[in-house]
N, C-alpha and C positions, 0 to 999 in steps of 0.2 A: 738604377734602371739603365739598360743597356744602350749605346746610339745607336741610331740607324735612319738613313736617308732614302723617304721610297719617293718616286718621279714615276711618271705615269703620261703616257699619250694625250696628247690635249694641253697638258699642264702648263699655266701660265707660271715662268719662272727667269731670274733672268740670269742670264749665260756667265755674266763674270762672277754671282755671287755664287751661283753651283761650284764654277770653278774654286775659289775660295775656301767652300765647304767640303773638296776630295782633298786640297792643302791639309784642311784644320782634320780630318780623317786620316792623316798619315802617308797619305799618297802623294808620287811622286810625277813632277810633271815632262816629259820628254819630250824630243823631237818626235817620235814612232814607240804607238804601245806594244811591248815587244814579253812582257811581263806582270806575273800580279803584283801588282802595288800600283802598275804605272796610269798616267793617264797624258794623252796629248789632244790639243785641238787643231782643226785645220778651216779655217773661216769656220760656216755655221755648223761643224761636223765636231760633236766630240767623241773620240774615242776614251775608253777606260776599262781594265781591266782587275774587279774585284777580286777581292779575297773573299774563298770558296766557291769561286765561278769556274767552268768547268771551259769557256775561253772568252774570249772581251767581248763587250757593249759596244754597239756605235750609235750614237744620242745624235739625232739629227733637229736641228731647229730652223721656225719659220718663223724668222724677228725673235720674238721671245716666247716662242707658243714651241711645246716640244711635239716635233711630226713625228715620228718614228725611233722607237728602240730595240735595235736586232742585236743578236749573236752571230758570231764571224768567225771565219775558218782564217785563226792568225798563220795560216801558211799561205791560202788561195786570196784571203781577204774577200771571201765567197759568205754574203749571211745563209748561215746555217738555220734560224728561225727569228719570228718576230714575235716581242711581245707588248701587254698591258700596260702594266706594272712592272717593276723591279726592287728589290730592297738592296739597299748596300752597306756592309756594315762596315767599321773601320778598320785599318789595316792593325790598329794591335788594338787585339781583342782582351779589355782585363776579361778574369775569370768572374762568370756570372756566382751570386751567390747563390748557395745551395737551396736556397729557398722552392719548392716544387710550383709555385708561382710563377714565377720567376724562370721556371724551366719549359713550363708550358708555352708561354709566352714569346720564349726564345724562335725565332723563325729558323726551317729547315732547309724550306723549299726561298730561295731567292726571286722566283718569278710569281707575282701574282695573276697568272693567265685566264680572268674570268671576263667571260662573255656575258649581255643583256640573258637573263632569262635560266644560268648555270647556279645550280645549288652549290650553296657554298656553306663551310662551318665556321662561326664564329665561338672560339672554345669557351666563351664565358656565357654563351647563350645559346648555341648548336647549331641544326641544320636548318638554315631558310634558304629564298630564293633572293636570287641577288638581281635587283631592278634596273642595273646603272648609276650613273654620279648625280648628285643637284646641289649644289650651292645652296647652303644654307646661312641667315646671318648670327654671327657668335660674337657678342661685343661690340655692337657695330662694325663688325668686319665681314665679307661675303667668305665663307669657306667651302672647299670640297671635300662631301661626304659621300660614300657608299650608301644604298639605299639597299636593305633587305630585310624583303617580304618576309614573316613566318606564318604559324597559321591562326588560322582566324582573322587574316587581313589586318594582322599587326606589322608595326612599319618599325626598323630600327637602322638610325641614321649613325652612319660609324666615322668618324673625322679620319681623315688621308694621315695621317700621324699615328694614328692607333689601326692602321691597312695590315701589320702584321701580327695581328689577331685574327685577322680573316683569310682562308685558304680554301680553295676547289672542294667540292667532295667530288674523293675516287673512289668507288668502290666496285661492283659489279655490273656488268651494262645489262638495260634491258628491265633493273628493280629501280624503280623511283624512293626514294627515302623518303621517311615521316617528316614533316616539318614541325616542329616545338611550338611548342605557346611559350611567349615570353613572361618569366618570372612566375613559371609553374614548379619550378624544383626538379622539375624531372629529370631536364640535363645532368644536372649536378649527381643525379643518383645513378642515370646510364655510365658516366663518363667513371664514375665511383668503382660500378663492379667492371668496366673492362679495366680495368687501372689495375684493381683485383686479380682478375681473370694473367693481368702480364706481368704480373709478380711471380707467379708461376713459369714462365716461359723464362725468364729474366733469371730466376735462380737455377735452372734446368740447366742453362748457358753458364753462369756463371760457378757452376756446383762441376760442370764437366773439366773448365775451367781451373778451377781451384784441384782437381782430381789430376788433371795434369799437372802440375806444379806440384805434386808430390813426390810423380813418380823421375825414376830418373830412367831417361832413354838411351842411347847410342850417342859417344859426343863426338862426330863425324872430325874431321882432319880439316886442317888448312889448305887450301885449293895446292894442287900437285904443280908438278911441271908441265908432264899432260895434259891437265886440266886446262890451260894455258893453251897447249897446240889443238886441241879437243873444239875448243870455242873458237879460234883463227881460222876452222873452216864452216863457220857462220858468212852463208853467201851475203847478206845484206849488212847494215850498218844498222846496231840497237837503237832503239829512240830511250830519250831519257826515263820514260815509266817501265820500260823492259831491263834497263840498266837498276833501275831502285830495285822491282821486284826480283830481279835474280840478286841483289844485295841481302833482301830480308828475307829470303829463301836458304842464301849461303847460314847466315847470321844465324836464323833458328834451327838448321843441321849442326851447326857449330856449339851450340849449345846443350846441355845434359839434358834439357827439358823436352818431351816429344812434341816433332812439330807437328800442327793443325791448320793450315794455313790455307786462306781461300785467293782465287785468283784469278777477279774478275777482266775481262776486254774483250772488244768488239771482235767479232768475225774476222781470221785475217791481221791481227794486231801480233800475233807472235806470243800465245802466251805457251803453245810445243818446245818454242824455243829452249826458256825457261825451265819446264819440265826436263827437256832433253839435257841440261845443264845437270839439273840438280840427280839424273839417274847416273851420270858421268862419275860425278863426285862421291855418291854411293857406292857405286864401282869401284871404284879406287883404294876405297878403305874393307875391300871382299865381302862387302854387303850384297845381297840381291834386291833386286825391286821386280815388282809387279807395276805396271803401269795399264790400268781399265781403263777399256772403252766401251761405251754402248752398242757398238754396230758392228758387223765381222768384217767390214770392207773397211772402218774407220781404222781395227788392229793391222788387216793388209796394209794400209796407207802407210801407216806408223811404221810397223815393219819395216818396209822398203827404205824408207827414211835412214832409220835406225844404220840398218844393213851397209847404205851409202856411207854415212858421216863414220861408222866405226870401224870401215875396211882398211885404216893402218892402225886401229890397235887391238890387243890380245884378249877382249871382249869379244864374250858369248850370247849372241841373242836370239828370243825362241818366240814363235807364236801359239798362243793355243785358241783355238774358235773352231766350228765346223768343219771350216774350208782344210781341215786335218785329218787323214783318215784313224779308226780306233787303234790300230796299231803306230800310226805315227804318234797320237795322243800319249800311250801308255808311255811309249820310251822316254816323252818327253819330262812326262811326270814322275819319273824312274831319276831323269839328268835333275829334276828340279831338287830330289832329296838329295841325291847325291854332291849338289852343289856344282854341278859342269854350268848350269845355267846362269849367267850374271845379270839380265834383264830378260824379263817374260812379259810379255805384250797380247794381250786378249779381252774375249767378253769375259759375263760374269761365271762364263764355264770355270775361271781359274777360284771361283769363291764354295766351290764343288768339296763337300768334304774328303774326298780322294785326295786333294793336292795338300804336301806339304814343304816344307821351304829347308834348307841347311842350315840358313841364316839372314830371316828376311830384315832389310834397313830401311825399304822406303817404298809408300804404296803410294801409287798417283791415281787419282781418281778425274776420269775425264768427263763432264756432264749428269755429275751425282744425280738430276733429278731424273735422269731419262732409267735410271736401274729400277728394278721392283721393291715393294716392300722388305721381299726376303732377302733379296743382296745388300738392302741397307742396313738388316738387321746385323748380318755378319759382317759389314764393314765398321759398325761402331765396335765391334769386340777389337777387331784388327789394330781398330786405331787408338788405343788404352797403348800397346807395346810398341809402335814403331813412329815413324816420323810417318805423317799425311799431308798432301799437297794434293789439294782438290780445282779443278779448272771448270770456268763455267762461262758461257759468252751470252747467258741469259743476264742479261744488267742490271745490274745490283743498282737499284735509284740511292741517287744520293744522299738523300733522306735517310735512306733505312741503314747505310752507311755510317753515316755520320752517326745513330743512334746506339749502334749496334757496336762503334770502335772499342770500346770499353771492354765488350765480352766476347770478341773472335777477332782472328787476327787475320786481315783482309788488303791484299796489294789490287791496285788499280791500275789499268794497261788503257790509257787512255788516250796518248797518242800516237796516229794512224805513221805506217812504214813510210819515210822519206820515198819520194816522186811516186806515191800512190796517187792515180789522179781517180776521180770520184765516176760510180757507174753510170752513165745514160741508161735510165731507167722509163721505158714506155707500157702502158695499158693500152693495147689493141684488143679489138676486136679479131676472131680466127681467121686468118688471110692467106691462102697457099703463096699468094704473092709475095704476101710480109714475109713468109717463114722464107721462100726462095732468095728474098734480099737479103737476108740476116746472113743467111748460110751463106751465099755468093760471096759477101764481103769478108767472112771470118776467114773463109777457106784462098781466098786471093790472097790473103797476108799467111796463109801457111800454120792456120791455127787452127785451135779442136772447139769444139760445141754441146753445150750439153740440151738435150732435151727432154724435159719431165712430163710426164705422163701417167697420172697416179692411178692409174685403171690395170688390171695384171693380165684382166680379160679380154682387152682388144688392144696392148701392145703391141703386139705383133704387127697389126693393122695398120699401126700407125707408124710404123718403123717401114714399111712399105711404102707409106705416103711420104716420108720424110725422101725414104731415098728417089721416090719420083722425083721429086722437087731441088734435089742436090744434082751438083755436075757429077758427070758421068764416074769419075777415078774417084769420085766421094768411097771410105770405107764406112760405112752405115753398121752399128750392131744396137742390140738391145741387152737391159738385163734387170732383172728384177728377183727378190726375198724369196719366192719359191723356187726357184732353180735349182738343181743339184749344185753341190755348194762344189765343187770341182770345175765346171761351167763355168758358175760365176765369177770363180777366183778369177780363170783363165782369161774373158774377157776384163775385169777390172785391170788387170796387167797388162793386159794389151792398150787399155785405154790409156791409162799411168805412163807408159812408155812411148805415146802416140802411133800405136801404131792401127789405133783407130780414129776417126777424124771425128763422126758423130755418135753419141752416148744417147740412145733415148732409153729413160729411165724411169723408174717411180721415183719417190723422194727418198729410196734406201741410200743415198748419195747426200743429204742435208747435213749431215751431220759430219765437218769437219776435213772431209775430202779434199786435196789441193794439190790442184794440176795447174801449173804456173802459164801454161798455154792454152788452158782452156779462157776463152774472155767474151764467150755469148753463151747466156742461158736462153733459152727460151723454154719458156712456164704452159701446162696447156690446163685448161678448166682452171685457171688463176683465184679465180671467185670460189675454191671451194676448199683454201688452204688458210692457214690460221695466219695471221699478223708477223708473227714471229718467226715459223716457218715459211713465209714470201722471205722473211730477211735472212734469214743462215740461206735459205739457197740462191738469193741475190749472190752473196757471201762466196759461192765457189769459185766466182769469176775477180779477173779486177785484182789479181793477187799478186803483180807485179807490175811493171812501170809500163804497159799497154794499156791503151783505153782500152774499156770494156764495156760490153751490151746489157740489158737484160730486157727482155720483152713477156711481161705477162699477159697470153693471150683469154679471152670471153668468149665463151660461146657465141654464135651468131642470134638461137630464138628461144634464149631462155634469159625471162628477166632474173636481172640479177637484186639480191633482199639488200635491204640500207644499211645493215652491218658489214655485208660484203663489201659494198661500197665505199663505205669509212676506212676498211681495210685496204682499198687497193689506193682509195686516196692519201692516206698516210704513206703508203710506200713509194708513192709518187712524189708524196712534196719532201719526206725526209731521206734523198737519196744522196745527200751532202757526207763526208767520211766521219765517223765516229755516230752518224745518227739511232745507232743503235741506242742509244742512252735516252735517243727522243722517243724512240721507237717504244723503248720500255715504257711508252706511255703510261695508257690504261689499264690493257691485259698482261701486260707484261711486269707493271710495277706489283702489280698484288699476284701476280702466278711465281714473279721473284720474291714478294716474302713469306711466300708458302712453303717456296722450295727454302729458304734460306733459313727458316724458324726449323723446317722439318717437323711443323706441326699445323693442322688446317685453323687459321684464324678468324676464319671468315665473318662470322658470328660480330667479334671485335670491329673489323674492321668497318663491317656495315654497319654499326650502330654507331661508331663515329669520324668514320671516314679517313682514309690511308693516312694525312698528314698530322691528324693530331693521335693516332695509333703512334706511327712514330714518334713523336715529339713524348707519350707518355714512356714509351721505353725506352728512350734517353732518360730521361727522368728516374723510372723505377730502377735501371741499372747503375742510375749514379748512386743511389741513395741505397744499395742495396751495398755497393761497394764501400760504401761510407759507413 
């Protein structure tokens, strides 16, 4: 059986023998936790930073009673969130035995975050509801157990030692799940056929898997000299997850086998960089690359990008999207067979049967799940013959992570760009005041502003009110998805190059746009935008070493529904850097393994809820491997 030490708020424990047991755990004890393995104390303050924690604990104690345990921003020393529970398991981990027991068992998720009254699954008994803790006496000894409800007013008390057996149900908000009767069988036979049901999915990955690894692809060159002066005009300084992933980016170009390589990080975290690396490198070796994006202003973006960084070397790059007229299009597509073109940057216009390549080496796929059906379909043909490097800022939970290492090959961008400091993030109500304070301040330091306005029908309107409320010399434009795409290029370059001050926009701008002096967003009808989309367009701002704004405003007299509300309070409390990972909460961990399976789960997932879904496709795929 495997170790693992869980500590919980409230828990009476005492300080030196914890410390003792992160010793007998492997861990090491410092002046300042500055790494995983480490752990230091400071009077009744312990800090520690686990293996598989994603950044350190800081364990606060009242005499021997544990007050509070948060996660911390080991840069700002900012808690990032607080929890329950925690598990901790040792720094050297033997290999668990293969046993599917045993694997089940295994904890994914490290935080136990359940509230009085939160359904939870206990995997050898299912979904109840979870009551709270009570002391119960074992041996003549008082212990702390879990208390959960199932149905029929059965009570099942779960001892603090056997807590990682028990995990949240996440599944879909808004359906209550069935509660089990204890020691009906039923579990055992739901949890049977999804187990089933992921055997399927499991071999699907692993069959594509194995399909690669037969064939043999392009075995790209050793980084150049170029290559070398190529990346020295990287304006910032890599963080160490930017440095791995452009490693195992190199590593599987460099290899016979085609790469497939997914490449999760937050908004802002630098994962173009990377991209921009590995199209260099293809380049070099007279490969072409395609590089998709979802949105004609994301290709503009990129473009311009491109255009800067490779104006000293003999590198060819082209756009194809709308903002093209048909005659610029054909020639282009004329230069692509002919091979003039070295990197081609566009929508999914470029997956158009008209286009073909000279000699394509490498497709980047920028936010796979925003393409349709049909462009996915021609991207899987694609990616049998060439290297793929797929980019996604939707956060891959670490769960599904962890499960999934085995059968796709997946770099994580997880730490935020040196002196990013975190956005002031406010929920107002709609104020001409508030909006005139925002603008006054951005525009006094000589900066741009964005403002979203996801209405096409009274933009205009509202671009009027904006510039009432700006100083006079304010350059005000609007732009929005129907425009003749000529217009819109024109102003998006104009905004790009500041030579407009405010952007009111719908959200055709969430996706990836990054204007280094833009550093106030302001959000309008806030309440009517999805979780994850408040966070990519948080995300535009804040993308260099200036504080940055974000102001989601609410209408003035329209109540707003309690989902709304969850969502703008979540974007409220998780505005700490990397929180995208918290963010991926609820809607975002299961709309993440929808997109990531590339198959709808749902089914599974609600019958046994996200964390033991995963924990059984860790399972199925090791044993399938086996």
């Amino acid at each position: 059986m495997f170790k693992s030490l869980k500590i919980y708020k409230g828990q009476a424990i005492d300080l030196d023998s914890l410390l003792r047991t992160f010793v007998d755990f492997g861990y090491h004890r410092q002046n300042r936790t500055q790494e995983e393995g480490d752990f230091s104390r400071n009077g009744g303050i312990v800090d520690i930073y686990p293996v598989t924690f994603d950044c350190p604990l800081r364990i606060e104690f009242d005499y021997n009673k544990i007050a509070s345990i948060d996660s911390y921003n080991i840069l700002t020393a900012k808690i990032i969130w607080k929890h329950n529970m925690v598990i901790i398991l040792p720094v050297i981990k033997s290999h668990p035995s293969r046993s599917s027991l045993l694997f089940e068992e295994m904890p994914l998720h490290n935080f136990i975050d359940i509230k009085k009254g939160d359904y939870v699954v206990h995997i050898k008994h299912g979904i109840g509801r979870y009551m709270g803790m009570e002391k119960i006496k074992v041996k003549n000894e008082e212990k702390d157990h879990l208390v959960i409800e199932y149905a029929n007013s059965d009570i099942l008390y779960v001892p603090v030692d056997k807590a990682h057996l028990v995990q949240k149900y996440i599944s879909f908000e808004g359906r209550s799940p069935k509660l089990y009767r204890l020691g009906s069988g039923e579990w055992e036979r739901i949890k049977e056929r999804a187990r089933k049901g992921l055997v399927k999915i499991a071999m699907d990955l692993l069959e594509i898997q194995a399909k690669r690894q037969t064939l043999y692809g392009f075995r790209f060159s050793k980084d150049t000299d170029w290559q070398k002066d190529f990346e020295k005009t990287f304006e910032f300084t890599e963080t160490p997850d930017q440095t791995k992933a452009v490693l195992d980016v190199k590593s599987d170009m460099e290899s016979s086998k085609p790469m497939d390589r997914l490449l999760c990080g937050d908004v802002g975290y630098g994962k173009t960089e990377v991209a921009m690396r590995a199209c260099f490198k293809a380049a070099m070796d007279n490969k072409q690359v395609v590089f998709l994006v979802p949105t004609t202003i994301l290709a503009e973006q990129h473009y311009q990008n491109f255009l800067k960084r490779l104006k000293d070397f003999p590198l060819n790059v082209a756009m194809l999207s709308r903002f093209k007229t048909k005659s610029e299009q054909k020639n282009i597509i004329k230069d692509l067979v002919k091979g003039n073109i070295d990197i081609i940057i566009g929508t999914h216009r470029l997956l158009s049967d008209d286009i073909k390549f000279k000699n394509l080496g490498l497709l980047i796929i920028d936010e796979e799940q925003k393409f349709g059906v049909k462009a996915k379909e021609k991207m899987k043909k694609i990616r049998l013959s060439v290297d793929v490097l797929t980019l996604t800022a939707t956060p891959i939970p670490r769960t599904l992570y962890m499960s999934l290492m085995g059968a796709k090959d997946i770099s994580v961008i997880n730490t935020p760009p040196q002196n990013r400091i975190p956005i002031e993030t406010h929920v107002e109500e709609f104020s001409r005041d508030l909006i005139r304070e925002a603008i006054d301040r951005e525009i006094s330091r000589r900066g741009q502003i964005y403002f979203i306005h996801n209405r096409v029908e009274d933009i205009e309107d509202i671009s009027n009110l904006v510039k009432e409320v700006s100083p006079q010399s304010c350059r005000v434009n609007f732009a929005h998805g129907q425009m003749p795409a000529k217009l819109l290029e024109k102003i998006m370059i104009s905004f790009l190059k500041g030579d407009i001050d405010i952007l009111v926009s719908t959200n055709i701008i969430e996706s990836g746009i990054d204007v280094p002096n833009a550093n106030t967003i302001i959000v309008n009808n806030a309440d009517t935008f999805g979780l994850s989309d408040l966070h990519q367009l948080r995300g535009r701002v804040g993308r260099f070493n200036r504080k940055a704004y974000a102001f989601f405003l609410l209408p003035k007299n329209r109540p707003i529904n309690s989902d709304a509300n969850k969502r703008l309070e979540a974007i409220r409390e998780y505005s700490e850097l990397g929180s995208g990972f918290r963010i991926a909460m609820e809607d975002l961990e299961i709309r993440g393994a929808g997109n990531l399976l590339g198959v709808e789960q749902h089914g599974y997932i609600m019958a046994v809820g996200f964390d033991l879904y995963c924990r059984l496709i860790r399972q199925v795929v090791m044993q399938l491997k086996n």
